[in-house]
N, CA, C and O atoms as CSV, one atom per row, in Angstrom:
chain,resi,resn,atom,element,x,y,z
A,1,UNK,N,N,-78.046,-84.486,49.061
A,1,UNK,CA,C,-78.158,-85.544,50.048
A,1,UNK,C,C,-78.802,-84.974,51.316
A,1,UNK,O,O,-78.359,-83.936,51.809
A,2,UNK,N,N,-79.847,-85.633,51.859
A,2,UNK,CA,C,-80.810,-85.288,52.966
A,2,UNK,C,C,-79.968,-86.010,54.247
A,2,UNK,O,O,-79.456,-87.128,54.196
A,3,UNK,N,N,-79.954,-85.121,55.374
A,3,UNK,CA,C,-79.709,-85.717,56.365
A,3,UNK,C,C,-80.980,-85.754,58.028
A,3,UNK,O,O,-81.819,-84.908,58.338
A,4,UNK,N,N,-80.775,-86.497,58.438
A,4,UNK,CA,C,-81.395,-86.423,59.522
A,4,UNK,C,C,-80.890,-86.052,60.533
A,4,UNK,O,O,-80.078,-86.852,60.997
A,5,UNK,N,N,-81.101,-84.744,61.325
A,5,UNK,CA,C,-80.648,-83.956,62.409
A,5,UNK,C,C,-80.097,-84.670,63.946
A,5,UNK,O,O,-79.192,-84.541,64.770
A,6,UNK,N,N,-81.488,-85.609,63.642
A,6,UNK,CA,C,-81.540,-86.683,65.284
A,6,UNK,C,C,-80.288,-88.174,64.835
A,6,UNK,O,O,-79.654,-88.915,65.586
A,7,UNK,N,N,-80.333,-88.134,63.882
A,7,UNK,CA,C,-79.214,-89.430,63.379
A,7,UNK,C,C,-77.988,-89.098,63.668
A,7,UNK,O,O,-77.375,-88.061,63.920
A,8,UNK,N,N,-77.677,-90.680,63.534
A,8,UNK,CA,C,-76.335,-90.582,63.742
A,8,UNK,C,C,-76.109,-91.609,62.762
A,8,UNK,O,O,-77.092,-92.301,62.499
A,9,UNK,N,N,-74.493,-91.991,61.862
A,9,UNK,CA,C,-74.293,-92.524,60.651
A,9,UNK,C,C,-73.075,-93.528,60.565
A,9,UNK,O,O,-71.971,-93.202,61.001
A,10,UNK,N,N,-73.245,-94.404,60.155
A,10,UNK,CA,C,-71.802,-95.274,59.947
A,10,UNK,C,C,-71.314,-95.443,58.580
A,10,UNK,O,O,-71.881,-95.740,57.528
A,11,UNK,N,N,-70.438,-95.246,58.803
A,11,UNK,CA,C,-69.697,-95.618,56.958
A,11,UNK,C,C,-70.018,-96.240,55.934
A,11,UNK,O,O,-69.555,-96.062,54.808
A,12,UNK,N,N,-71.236,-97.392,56.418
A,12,UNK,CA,C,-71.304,-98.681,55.731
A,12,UNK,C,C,-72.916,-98.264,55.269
A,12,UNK,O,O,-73.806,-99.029,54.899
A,13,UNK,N,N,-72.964,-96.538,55.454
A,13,UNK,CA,C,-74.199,-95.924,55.181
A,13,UNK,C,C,-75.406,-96.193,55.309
A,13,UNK,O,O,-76.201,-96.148,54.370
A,14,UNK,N,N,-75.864,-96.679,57.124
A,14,UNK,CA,C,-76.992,-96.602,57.781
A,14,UNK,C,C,-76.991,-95.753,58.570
A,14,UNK,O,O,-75.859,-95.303,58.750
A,15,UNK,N,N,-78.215,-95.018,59.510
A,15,UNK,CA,C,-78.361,-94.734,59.883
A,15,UNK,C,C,-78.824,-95.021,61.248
A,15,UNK,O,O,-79.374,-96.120,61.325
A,16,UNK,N,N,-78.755,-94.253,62.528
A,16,UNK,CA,C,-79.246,-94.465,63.616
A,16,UNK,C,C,-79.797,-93.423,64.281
A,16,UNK,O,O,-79.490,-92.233,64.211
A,17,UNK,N,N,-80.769,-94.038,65.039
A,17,UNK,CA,C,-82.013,-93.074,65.706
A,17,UNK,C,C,-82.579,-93.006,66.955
A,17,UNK,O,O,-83.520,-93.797,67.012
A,18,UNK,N,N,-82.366,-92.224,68.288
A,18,UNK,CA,C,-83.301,-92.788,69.490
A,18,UNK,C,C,-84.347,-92.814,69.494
A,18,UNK,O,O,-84.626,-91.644,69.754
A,19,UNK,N,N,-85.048,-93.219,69.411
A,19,UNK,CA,C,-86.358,-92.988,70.071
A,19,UNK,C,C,-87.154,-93.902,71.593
A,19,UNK,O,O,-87.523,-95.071,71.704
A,20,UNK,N,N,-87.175,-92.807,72.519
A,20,UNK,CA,C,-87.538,-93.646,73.334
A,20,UNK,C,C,-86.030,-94.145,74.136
A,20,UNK,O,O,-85.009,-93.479,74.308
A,21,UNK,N,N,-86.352,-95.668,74.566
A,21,UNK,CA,C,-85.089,-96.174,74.889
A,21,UNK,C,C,-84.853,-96.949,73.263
A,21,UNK,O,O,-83.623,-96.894,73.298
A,22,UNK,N,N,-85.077,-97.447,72.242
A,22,UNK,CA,C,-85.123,-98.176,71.195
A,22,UNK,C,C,-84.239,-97.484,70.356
A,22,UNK,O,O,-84.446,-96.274,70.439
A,23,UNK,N,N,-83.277,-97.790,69.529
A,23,UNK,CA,C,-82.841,-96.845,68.159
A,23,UNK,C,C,-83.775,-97.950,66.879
A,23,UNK,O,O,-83.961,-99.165,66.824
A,24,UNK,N,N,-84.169,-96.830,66.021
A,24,UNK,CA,C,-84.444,-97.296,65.113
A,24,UNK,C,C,-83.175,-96.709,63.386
A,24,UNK,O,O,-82.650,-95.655,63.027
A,25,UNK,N,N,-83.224,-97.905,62.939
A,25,UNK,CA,C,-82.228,-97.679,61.645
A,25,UNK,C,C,-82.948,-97.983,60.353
A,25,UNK,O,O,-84.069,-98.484,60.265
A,26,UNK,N,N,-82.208,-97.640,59.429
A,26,UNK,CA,C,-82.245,-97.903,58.092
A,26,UNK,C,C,-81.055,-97.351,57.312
A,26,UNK,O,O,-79.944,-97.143,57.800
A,27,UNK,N,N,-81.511,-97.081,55.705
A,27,UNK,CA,C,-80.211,-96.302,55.188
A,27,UNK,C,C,-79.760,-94.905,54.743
A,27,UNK,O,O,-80.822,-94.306,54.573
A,28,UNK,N,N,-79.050,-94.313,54.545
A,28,UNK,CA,C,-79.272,-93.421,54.364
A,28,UNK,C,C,-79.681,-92.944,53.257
A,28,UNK,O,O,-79.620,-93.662,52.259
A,29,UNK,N,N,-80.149,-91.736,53.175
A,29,UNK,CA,C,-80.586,-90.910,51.469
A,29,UNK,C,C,-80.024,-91.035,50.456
A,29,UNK,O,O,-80.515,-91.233,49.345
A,30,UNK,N,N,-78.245,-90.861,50.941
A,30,UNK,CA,C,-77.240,-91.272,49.982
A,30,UNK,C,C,-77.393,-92.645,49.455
A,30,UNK,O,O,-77.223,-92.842,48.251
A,31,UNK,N,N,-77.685,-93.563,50.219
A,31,UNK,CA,C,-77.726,-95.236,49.932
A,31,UNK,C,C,-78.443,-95.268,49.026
A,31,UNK,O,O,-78.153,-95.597,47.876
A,32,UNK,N,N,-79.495,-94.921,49.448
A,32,UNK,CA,C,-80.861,-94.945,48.466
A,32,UNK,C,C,-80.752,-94.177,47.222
A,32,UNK,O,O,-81.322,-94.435,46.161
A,33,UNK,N,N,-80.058,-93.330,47.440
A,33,UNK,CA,C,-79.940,-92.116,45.659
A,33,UNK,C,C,-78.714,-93.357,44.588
A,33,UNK,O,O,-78.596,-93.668,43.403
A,34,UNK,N,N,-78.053,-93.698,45.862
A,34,UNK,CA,C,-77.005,-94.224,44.344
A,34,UNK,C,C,-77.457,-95.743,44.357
A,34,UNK,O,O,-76.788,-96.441,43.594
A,35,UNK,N,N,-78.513,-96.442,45.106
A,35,UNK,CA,C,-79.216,-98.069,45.113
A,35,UNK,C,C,-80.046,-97.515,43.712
A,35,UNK,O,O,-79.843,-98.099,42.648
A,36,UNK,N,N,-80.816,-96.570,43.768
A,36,UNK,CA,C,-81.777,-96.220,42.641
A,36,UNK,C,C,-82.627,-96.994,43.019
A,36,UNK,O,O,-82.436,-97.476,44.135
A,37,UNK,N,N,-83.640,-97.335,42.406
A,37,UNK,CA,C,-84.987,-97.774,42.701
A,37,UNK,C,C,-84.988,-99.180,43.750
A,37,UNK,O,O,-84.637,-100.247,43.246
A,38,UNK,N,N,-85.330,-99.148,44.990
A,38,UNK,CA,C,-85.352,-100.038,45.497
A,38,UNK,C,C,-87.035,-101.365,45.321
A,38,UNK,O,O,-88.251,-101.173,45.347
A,39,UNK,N,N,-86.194,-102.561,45.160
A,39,UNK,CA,C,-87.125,-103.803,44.709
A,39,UNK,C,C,-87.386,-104.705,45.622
A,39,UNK,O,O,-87.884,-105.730,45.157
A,40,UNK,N,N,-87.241,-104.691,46.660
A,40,UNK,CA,C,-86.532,-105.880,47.423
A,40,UNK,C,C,-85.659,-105.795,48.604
A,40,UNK,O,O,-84.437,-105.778,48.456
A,41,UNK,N,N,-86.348,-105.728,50.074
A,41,UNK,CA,C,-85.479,-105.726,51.235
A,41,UNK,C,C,-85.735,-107.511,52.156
A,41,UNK,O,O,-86.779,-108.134,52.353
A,42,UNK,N,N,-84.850,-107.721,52.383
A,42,UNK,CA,C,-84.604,-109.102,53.453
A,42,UNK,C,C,-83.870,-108.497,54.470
A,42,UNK,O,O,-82.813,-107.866,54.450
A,43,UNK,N,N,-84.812,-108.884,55.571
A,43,UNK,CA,C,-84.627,-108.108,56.928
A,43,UNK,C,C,-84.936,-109.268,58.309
A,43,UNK,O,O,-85.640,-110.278,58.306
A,44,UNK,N,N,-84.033,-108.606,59.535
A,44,UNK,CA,C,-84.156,-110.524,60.227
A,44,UNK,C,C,-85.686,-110.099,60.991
A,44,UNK,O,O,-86.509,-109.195,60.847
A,45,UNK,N,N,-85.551,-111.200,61.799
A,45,UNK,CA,C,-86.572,-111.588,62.411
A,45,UNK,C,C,-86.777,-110.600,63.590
A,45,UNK,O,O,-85.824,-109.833,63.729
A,46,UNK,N,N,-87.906,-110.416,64.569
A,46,UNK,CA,C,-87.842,-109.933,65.400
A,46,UNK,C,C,-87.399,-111.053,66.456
A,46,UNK,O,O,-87.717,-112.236,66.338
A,47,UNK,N,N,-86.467,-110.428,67.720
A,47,UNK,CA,C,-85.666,-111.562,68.542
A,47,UNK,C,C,-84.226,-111.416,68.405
A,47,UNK,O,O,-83.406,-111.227,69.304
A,48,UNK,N,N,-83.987,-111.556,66.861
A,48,UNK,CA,C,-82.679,-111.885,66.522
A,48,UNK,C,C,-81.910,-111.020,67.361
A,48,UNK,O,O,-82.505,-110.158,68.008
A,49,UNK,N,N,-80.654,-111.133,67.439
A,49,UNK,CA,C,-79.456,-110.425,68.146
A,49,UNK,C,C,-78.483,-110.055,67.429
A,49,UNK,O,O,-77.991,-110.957,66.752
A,50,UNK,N,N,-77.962,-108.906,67.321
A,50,UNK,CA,C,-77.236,-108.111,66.091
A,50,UNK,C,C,-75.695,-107.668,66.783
A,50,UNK,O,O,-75.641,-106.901,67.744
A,51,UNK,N,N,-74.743,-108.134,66.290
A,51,UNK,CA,C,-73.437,-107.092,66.703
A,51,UNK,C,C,-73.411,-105.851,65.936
A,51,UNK,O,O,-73.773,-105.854,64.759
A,52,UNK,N,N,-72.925,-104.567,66.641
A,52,UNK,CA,C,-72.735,-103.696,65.438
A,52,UNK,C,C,-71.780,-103.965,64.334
A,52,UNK,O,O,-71.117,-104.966,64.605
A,53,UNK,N,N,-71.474,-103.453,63.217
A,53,UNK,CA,C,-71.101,-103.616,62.043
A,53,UNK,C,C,-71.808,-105.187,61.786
A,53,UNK,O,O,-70.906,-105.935,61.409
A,54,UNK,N,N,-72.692,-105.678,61.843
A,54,UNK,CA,C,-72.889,-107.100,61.412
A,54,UNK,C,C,-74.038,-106.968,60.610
A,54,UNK,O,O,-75.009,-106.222,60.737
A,55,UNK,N,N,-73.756,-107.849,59.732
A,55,UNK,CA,C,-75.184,-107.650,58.447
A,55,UNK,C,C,-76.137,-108.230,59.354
A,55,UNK,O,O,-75.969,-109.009,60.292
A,56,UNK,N,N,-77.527,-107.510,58.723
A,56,UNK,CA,C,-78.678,-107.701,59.000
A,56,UNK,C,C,-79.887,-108.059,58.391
A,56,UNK,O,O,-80.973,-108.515,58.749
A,57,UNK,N,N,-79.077,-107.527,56.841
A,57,UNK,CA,C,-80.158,-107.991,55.626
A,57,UNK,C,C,-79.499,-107.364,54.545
A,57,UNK,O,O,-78.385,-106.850,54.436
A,58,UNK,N,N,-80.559,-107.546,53.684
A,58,UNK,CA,C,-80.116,-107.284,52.332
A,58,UNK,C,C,-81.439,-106.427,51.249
A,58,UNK,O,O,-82.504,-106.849,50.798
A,59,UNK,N,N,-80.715,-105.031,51.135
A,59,UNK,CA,C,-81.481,-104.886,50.200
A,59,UNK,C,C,-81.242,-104.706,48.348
A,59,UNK,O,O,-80.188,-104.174,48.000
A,60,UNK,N,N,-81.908,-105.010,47.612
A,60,UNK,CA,C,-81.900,-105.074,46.108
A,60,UNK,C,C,-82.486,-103.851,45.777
A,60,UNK,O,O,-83.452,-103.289,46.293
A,61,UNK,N,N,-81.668,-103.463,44.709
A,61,UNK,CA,C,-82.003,-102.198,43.592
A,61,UNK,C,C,-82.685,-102.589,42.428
A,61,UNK,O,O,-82.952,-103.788,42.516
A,62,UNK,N,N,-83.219,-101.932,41.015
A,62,UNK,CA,C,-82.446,-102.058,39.888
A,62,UNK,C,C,-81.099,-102.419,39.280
A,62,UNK,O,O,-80.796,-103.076,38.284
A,63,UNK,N,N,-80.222,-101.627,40.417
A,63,UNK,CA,C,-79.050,-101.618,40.106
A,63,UNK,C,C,-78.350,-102.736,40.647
A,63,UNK,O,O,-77.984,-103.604,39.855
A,64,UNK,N,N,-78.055,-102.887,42.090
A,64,UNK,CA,C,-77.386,-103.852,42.744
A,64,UNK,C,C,-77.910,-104.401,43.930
A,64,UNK,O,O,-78.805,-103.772,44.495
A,65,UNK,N,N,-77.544,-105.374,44.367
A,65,UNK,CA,C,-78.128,-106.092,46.173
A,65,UNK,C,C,-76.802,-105.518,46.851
A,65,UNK,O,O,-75.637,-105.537,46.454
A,66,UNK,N,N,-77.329,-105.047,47.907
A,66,UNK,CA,C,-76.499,-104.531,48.708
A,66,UNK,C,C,-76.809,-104.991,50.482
A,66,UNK,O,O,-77.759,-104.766,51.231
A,67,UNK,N,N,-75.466,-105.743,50.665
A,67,UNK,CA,C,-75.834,-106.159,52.238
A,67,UNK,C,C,-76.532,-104.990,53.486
A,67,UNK,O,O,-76.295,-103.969,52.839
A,68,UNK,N,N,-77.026,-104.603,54.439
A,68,UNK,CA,C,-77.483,-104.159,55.651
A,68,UNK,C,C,-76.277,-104.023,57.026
A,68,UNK,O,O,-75.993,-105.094,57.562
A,69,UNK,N,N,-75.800,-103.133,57.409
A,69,UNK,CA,C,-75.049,-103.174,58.289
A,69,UNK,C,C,-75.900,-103.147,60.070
A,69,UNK,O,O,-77.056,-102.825,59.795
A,70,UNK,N,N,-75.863,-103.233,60.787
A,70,UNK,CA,C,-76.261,-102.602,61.756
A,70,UNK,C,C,-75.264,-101.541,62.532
A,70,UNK,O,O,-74.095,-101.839,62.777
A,71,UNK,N,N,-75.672,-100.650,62.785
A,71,UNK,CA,C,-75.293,-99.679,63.252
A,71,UNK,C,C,-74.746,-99.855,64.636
A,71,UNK,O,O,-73.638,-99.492,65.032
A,72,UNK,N,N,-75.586,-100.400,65.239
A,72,UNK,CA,C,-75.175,-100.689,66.781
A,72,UNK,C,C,-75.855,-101.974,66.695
A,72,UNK,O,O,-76.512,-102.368,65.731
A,73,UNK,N,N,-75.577,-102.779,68.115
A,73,UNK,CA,C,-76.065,-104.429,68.582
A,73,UNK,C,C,-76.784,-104.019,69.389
A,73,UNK,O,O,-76.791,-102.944,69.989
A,74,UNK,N,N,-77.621,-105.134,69.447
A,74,UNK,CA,C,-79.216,-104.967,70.235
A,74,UNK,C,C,-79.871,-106.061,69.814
A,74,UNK,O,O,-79.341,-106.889,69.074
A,75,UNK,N,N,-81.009,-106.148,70.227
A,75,UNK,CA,C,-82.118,-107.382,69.779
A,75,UNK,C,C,-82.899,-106.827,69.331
A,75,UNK,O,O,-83.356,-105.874,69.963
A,76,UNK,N,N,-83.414,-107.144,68.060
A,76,UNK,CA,C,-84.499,-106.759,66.619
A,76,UNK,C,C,-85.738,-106.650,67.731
A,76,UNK,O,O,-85.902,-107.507,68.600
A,77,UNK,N,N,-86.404,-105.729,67.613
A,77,UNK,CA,C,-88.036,-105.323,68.565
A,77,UNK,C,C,-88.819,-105.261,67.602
A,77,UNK,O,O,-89.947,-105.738,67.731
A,78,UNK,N,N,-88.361,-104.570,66.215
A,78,UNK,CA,C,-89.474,-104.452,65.402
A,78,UNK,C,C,-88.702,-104.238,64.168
A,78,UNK,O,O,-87.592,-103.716,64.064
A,79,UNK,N,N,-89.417,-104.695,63.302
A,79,UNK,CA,C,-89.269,-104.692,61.815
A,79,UNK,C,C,-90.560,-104.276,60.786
A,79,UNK,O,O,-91.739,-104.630,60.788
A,80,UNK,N,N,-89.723,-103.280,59.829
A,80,UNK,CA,C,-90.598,-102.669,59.307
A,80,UNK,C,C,-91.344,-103.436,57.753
A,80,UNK,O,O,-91.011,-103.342,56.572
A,81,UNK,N,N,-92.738,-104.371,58.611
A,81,UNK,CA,C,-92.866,-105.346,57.267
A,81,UNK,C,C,-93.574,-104.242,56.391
A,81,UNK,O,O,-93.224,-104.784,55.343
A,82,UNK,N,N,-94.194,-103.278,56.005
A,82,UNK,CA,C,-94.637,-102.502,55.088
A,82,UNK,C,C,-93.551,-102.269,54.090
A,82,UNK,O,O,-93.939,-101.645,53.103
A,83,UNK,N,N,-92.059,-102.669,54.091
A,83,UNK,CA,C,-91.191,-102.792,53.087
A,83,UNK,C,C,-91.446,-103.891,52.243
A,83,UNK,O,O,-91.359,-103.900,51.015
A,84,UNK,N,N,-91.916,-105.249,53.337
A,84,UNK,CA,C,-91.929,-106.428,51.931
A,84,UNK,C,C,-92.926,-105.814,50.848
A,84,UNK,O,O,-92.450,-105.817,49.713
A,85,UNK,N,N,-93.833,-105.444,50.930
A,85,UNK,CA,C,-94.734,-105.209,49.577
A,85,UNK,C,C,-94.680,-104.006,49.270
A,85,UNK,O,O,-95.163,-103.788,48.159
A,86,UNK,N,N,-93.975,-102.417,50.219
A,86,UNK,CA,C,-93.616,-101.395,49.040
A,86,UNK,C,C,-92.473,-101.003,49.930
A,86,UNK,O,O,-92.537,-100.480,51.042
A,87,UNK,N,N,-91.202,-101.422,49.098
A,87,UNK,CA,C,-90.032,-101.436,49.066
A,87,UNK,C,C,-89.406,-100.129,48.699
A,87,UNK,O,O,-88.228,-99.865,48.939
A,88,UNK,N,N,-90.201,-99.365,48.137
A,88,UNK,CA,C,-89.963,-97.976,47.526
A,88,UNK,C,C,-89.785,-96.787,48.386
A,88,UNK,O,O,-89.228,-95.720,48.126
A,89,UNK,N,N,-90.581,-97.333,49.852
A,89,UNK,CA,C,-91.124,-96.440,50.828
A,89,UNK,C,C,-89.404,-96.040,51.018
A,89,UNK,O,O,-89.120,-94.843,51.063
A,90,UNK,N,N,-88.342,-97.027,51.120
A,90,UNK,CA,C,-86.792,-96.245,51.491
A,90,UNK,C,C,-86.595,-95.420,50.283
A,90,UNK,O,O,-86.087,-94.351,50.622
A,91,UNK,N,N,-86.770,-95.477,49.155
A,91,UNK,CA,C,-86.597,-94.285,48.243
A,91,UNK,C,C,-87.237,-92.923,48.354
A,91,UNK,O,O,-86.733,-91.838,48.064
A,92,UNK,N,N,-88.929,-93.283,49.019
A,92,UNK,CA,C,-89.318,-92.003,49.118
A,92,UNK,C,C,-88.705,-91.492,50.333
A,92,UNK,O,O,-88.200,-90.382,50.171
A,93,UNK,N,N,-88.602,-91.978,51.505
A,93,UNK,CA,C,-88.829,-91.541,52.536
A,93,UNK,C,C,-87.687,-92.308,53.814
A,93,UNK,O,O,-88.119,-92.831,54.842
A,94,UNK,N,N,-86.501,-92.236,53.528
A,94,UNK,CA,C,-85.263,-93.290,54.136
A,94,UNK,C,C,-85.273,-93.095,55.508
A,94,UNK,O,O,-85.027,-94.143,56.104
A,95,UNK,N,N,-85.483,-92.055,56.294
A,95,UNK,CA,C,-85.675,-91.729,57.392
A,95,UNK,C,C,-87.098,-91.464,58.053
A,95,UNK,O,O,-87.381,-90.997,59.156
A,96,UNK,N,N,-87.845,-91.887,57.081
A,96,UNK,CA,C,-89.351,-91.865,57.773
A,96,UNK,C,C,-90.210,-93.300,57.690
A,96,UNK,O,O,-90.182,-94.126,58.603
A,97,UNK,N,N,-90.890,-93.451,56.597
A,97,UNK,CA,C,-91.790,-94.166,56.798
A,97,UNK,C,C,-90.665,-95.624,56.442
A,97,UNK,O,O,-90.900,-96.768,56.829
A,98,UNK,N,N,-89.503,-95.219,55.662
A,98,UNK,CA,C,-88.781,-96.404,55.051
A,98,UNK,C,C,-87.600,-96.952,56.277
A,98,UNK,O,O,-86.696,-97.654,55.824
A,99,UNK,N,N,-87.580,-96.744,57.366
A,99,UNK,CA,C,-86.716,-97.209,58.600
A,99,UNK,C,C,-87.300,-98.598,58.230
A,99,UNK,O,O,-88.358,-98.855,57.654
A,100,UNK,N,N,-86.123,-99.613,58.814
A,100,UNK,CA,C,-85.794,-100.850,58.888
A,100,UNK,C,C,-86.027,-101.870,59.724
A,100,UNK,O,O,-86.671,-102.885,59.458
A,101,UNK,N,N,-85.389,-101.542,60.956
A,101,UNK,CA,C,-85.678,-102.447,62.046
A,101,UNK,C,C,-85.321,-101.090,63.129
A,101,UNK,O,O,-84.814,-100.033,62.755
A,102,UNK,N,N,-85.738,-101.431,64.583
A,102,UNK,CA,C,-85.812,-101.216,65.655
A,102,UNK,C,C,-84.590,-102.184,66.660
A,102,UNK,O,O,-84.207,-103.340,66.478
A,103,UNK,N,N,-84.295,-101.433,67.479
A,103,UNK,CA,C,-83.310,-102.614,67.602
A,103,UNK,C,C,-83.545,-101.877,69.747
A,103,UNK,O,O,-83.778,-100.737,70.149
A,104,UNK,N,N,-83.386,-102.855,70.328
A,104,UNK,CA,C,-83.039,-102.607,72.176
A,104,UNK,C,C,-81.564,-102.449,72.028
A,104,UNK,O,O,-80.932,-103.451,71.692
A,105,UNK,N,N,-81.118,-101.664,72.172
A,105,UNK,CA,C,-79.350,-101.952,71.956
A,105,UNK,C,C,-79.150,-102.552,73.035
A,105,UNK,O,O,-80.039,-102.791,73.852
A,106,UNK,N,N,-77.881,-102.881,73.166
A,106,UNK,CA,C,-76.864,-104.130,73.940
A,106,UNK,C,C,-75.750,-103.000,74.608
A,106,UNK,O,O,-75.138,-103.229,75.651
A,107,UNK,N,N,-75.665,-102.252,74.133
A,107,UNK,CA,C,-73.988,-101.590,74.598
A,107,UNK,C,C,-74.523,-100.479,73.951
A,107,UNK,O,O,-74.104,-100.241,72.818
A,108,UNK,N,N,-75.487,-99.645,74.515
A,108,UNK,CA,C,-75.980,-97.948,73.999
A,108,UNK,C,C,-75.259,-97.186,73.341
A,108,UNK,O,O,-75.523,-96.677,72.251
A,109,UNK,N,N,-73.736,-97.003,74.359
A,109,UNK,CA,C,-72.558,-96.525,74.139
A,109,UNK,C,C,-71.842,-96.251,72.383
A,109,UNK,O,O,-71.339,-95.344,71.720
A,110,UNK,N,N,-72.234,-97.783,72.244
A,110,UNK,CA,C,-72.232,-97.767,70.713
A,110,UNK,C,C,-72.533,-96.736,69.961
A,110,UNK,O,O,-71.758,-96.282,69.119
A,111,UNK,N,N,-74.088,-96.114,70.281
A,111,UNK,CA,C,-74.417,-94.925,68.933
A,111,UNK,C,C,-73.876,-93.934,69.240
A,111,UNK,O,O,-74.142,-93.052,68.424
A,112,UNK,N,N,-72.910,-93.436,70.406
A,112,UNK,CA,C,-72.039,-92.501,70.289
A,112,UNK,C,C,-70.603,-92.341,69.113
A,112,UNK,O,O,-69.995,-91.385,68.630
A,113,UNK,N,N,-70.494,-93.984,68.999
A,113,UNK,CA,C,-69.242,-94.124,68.065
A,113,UNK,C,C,-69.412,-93.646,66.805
A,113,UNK,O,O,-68.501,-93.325,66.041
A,114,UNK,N,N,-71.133,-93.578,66.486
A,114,UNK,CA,C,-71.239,-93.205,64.718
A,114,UNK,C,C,-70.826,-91.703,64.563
A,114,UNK,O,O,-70.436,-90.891,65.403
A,115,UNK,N,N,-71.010,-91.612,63.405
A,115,UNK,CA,C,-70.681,-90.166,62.654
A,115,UNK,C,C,-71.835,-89.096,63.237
A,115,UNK,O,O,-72.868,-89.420,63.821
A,116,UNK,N,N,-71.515,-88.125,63.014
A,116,UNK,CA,C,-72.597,-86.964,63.342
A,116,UNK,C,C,-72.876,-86.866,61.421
A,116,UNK,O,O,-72.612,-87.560,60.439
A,117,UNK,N,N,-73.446,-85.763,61.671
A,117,UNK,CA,C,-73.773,-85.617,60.022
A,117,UNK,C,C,-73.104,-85.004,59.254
A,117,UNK,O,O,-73.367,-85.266,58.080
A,118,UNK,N,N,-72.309,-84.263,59.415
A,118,UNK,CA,C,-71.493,-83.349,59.526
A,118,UNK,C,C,-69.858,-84.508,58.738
A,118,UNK,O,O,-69.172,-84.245,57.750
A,119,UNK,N,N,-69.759,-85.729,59.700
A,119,UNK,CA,C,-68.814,-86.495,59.484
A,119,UNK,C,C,-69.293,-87.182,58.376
A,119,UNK,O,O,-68.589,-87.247,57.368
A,120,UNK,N,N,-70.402,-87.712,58.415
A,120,UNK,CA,C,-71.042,-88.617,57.069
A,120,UNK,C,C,-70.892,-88.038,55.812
A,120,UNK,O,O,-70.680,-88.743,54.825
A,121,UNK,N,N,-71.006,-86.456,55.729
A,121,UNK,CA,C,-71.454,-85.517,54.607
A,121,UNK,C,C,-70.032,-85.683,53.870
A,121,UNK,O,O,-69.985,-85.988,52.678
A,122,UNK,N,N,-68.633,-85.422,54.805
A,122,UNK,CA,C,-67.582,-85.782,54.324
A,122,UNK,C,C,-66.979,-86.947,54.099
A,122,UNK,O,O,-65.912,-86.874,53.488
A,123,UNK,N,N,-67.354,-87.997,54.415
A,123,UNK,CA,C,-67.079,-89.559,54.059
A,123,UNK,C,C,-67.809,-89.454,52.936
A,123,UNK,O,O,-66.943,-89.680,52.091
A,124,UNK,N,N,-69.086,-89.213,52.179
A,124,UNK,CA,C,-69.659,-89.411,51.113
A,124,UNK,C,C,-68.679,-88.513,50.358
A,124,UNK,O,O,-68.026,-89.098,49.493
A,125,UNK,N,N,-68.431,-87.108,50.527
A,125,UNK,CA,C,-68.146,-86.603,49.605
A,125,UNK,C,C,-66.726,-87.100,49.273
A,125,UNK,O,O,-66.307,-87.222,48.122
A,126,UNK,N,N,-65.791,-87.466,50.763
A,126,UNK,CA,C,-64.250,-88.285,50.225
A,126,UNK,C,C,-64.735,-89.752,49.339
A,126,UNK,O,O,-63.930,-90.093,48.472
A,127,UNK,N,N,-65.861,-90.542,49.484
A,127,UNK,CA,C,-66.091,-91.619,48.785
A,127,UNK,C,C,-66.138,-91.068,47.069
A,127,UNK,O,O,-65.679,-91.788,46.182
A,128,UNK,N,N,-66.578,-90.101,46.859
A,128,UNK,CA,C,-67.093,-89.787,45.622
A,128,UNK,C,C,-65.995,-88.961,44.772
A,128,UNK,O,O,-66.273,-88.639,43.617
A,129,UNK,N,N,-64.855,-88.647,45.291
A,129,UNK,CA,C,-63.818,-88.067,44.803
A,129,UNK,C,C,-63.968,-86.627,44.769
A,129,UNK,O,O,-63.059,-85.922,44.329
C-alpha cells in the first residue's frame, strides 16, 4: 500500500491534500487495490458545498460501487472531469493524476483531524485482521 507523504487520511479511505490554500482529495491506494478495476466515478458539481464525512460521489469497480466521503467541508473549485472517460487514471495513479475534486475548505482546522499515514497504515491493517 502506497502512501502519500503530504496527505492526510480518513477512515472512510480518502485522502487529503494542501495545495496552495485548496485541499485536493481522492482515494486512497488501498481503496483502489481492493475496488480493483475502476469503471465509473460520479462526482458533484463545481459550487456544491460539502460537510466533512458527507458523500460526495460514487465510485464503481468491477467489483463494487462504493460511496465518496469528503474528507473535510468546503465548496467543490474543481473536479477532476478526465475521470469521466478514463476512470482508471485512480487505479494507476490515486494520488496523482486520479485526485477527485478540489475543495476551498470551510473549517481548515478540519484536515488536522485526519490520520497521518502512519495512523491509516494501522486502521487498514486493524481492518484486514
Amino acid at each position: 500500500m502506497k502512501l502519500d507523504a503530504d496527505a492526510r487520511y480518513a477512515d472512510s479511505h480518502e485522502w487529503a491534500r494542501w495545495d496552495d490554500d485548496e485541499v485536493v482529495c481522492g482515494i486512497t491506494d488501498h481503496a483502489q487495490e481492493t475496488l480493483s478495476d475502476v469503471v465509473f466515478v460520479e462526482l458533484p458539481m463545481v459550487g456544491d458545498v460539502l460537510a466533512a464525512a458527507e458523500p460526495f460521489g460514487i465510485v464503481e469497480s468491477v467489483k463494487a460501487a462504493s460511496d465518496l466521503y469528503a474528507p473535510v467541508g468546503g465548496e467543490v473549485t474543481a473536479v477532476n472531469r478526465e475521470l469521466e472517460t478514463a476512470p482508471e487514471l485512480i487505479n494507476q495513479d490515486p494520488y496523482g493524476d486520479g485526485w477527485m475534486i478540489r475543495l476551498d475548505p470551510s473549517e481548515p482546522d478540519e484536515f488536522d483531524d485526519l490520520m497521518s499515514g502512519d495512523e491509516y497504515r494501522a486502521l487498514v491493517e486493524e481492518e484486514e485482521g
